[in-house]
N, C-alpha and C positions, 0 to 999 in steps of 0.2 A: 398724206403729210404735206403740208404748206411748205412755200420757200421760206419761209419766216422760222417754223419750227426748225428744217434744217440747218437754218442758221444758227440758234438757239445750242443745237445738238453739238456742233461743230468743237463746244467749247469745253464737254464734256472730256476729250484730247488733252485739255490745256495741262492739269493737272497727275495727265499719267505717265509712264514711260515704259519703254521699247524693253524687255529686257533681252531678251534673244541677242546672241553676241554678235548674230551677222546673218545678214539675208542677201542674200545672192543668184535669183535665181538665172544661172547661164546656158544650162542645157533645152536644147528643143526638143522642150514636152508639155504636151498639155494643161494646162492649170500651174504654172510657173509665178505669173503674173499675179493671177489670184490669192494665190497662197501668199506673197510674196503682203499684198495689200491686206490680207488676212491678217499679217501681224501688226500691221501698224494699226487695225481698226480693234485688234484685243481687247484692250481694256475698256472698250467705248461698248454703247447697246447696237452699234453699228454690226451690218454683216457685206459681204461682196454679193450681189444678186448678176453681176454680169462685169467682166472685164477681160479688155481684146488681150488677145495675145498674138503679138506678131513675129515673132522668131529670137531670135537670139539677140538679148541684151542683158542691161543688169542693173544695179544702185545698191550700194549698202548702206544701209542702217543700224549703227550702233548700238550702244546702250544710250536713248536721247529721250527727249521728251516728246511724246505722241505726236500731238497737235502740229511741233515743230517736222517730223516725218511723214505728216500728211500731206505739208505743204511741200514736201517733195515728190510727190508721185500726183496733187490734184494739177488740175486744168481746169478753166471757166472759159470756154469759147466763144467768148461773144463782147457787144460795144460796150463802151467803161461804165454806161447806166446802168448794168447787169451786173460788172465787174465790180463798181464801185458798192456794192451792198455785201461782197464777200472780203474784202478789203480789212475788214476788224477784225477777222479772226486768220488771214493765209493773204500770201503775196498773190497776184494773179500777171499770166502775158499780158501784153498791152496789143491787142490785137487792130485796135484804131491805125498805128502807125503801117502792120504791117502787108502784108501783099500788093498786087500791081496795084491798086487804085486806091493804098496806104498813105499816108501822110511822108514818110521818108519817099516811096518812090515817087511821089507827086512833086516834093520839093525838088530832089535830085535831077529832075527831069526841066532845069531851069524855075522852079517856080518860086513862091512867096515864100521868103525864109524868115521873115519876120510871123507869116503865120504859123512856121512849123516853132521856134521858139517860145511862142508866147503859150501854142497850146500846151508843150512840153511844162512850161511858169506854172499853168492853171490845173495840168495832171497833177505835177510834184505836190502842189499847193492842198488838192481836194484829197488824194490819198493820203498826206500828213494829218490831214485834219480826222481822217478814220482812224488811225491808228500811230502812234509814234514812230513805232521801227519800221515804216511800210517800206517797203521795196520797189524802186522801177527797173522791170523788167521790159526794156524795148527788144524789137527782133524784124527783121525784114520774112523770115520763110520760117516753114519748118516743116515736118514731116508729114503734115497733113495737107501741102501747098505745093502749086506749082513753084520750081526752083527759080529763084530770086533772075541768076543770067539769063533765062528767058524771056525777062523784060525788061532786066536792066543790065544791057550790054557792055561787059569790057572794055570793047571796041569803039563805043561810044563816050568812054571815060564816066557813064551814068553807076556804073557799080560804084566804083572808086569815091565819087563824092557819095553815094548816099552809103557808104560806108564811114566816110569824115563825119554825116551829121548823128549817126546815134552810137559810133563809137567814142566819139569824139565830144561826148555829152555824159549827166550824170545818169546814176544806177548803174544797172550790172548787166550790160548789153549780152544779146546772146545770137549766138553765129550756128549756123546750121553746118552738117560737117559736109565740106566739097567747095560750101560758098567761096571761101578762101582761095580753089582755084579756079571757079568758074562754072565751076558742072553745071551739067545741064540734066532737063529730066521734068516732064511732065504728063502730065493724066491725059490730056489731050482729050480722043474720043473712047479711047476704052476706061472701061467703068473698073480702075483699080488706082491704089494710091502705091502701088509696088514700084510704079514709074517715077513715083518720087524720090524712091527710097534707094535709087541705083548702087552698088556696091563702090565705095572709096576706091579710088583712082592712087590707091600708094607707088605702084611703080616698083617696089621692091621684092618682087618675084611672092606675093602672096597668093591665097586660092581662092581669097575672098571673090563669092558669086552672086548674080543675082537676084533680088529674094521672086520665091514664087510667084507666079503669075506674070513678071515681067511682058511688056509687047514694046518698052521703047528701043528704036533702031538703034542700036550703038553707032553707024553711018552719022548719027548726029550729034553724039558725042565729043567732049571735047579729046585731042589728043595727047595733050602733056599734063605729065600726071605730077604726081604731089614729089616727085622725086626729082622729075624734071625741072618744076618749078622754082627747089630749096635752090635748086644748083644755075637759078639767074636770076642776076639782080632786078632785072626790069619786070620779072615775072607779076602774076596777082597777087601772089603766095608772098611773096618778098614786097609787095606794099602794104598787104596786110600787118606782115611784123615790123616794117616802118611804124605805121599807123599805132599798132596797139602802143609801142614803144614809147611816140611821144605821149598816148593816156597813160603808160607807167610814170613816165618822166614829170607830168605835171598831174599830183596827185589832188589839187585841188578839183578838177575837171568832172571826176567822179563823189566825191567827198562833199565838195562846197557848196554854200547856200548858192542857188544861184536866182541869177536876172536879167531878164532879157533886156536886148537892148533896141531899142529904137532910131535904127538905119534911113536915112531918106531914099534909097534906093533899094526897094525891097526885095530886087533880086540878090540882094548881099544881104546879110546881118549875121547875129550873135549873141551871145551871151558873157554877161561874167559869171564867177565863181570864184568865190572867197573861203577857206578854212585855212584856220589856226594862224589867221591873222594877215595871210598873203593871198591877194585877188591876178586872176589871170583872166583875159578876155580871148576869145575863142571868134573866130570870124570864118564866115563861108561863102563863097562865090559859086553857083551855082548857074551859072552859065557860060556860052563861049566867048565873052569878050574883057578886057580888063574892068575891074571899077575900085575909085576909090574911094575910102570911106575914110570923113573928118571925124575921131574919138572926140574931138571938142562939142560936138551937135550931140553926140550919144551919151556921154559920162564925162563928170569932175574929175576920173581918176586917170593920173599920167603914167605911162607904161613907155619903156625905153630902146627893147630889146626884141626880138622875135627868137620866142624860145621854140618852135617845134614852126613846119610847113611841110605840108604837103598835100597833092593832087594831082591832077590831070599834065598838069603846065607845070606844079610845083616850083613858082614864083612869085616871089611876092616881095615889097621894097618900102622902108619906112621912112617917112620925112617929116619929123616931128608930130604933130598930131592925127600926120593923114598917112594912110595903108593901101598902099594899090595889091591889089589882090591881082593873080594870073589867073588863067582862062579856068574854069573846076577847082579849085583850090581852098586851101581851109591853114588858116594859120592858128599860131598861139602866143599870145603876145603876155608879156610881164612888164 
């Protein structure tokens, strides 16, 4: 079968639906997983020929429409030239952005933010144009990856911004569980991705253990756990729910058309984002030193107030048209 006919095939989904009231498979046992994709491929000439099972999780599936249940359990692992041809028929990760040598941790790490904007312009731009309702799915790590704090340090306040640039941007960003307080956790030289997978740090007298095969030292481990963390305010944990906070608070951010903006100082820049008739401009400093940036060199549109900031320095100061941003920092301006 060609990649052309599977494509073809995919669409076969479009039109059916799930009837099974609920699929859940939770227990560790064998063919869980399978069975589990078995239903969603039902009504299609599809079968499962091979799918991992790696311990205990879950997903449920209603009564919905096929196609739309596939696109909860598929994965396309590879660059958006790959990505982009399964785009008409299922959302796909944006894997361009994510790990150490990703567009988020390249930015984060002081770099061109006019480049990481603009490519962001030209993704939204190419996946709309496949499909209407396409979806951006940005991400720094995820289960198949070494964990995100092992190259983009806390400590360094390199987490924290490159959590401003694609939380703090449109689509439906997605956070690996631990990122929030830093865990750590890598493959290293042993041949397992179990070391990615380390058991959640809650803190709350749980038994949760580490899945099979584990070899990462706990010695390297972080110490404050998710319980630690809720309970200080300076913690990762608690800039994380900062951070989402101001994306709830400015619902343009995720929703709005957006456009990049063109910064003379490309270690700063931004974007706007307009829905439902009100535009907010979004700014990031991504390095350690202050810069300001004149809104009259970038856009016509005047903005008064600074609705959301934060980062590293979390400072930032307005003097009519011009924004001194603090040292890692990311504002929201209206």
């Amino acid at each position: 079968m060609t990649e052309f006919d599977l494509l073809k095939l995919i669409g076969q989904a479009d039109d059916q639906y799930i009837l099974e009231s609920r699929r859940r498979p939770r227990a560790k046992k064998k063919a869980r997983w399978p069975v589990a994709l078995a239903a969603v491929l039902a009504p299609t000439r599809w079968s499962v020929a091979h799918c991992a099972d790696l311990g205990v999780a879950g997903t449920l599936i209603y009564h919905q429409n096929a196609l739309w249940a596939l696109r909860r359990v598929a994965e396309v692992w590879d660059g958006d030239g790959i990505t982009d041809k399964y785009y008409s028929s299922m959302n796909c990760f944006n894997f361009t952005m994510s790990q150490a040598s990703g567009l988020i941790a390249d930015t984060a790490k002081a770099g061109n933010v006019d480049t990481y904007v603009n490519y962001v312009d030209k993704y939204l731009k190419k996946i709309g144009s496949l499909r209407e309702d396409a979806a951006f799915h940005p991400f720094i790590t995820n289960h198949d990856m070494d964990r995100a704090a092992g190259f983009l340090t806390p400590e360094s306040g390199q987490m924290q911004i490159a959590a401003n640039l694609y939380i703090l941007g449109p689509g439906s960003p997605m956070l690996y569980y631990g990122e929030e307080l830093g865990m750590r956790g890598s493959r290293g030289s042993a041949n397992t991705d179990a070391n990615r997978r380390l058991a959640m740090l809650w803190g709350d007298g749980d038994t949760v253990k580490n899945p099979t095969g584990t070899t990462y030292d706990p010695k390297n481990q972080i110490e404050q756990t998710a319980a630690d963390q809720m309970a200080e305010e300076r913690s990762l944990y608690s800039y994380y729910k900062r951070l989402i906070q101001i994306r709830v608070n400015n619902p343009e951010i995720a929703r709005g058309e957006y456009k990049p903006l063109s910064v003379p100082d490309d270690k700063a820049g931004g974007f706007l984002a307009t829905w439902q008739g009100k535009t907010v401009c979004v700014l990031h400093n991504t390095t350690m030193r202050h810069i300001t940036v004149d809104l009259s060199k970038c856009t016509d549109l005047t903005f008064t107030e600074i609705a959301g900031i934060i980062g590293a320095e979390g400072v930032a100061v307005m003097d009519g048209t011009k924004v001194t941003l603090g040292v890692q920092t990311s504002v929201v301006l209206r």
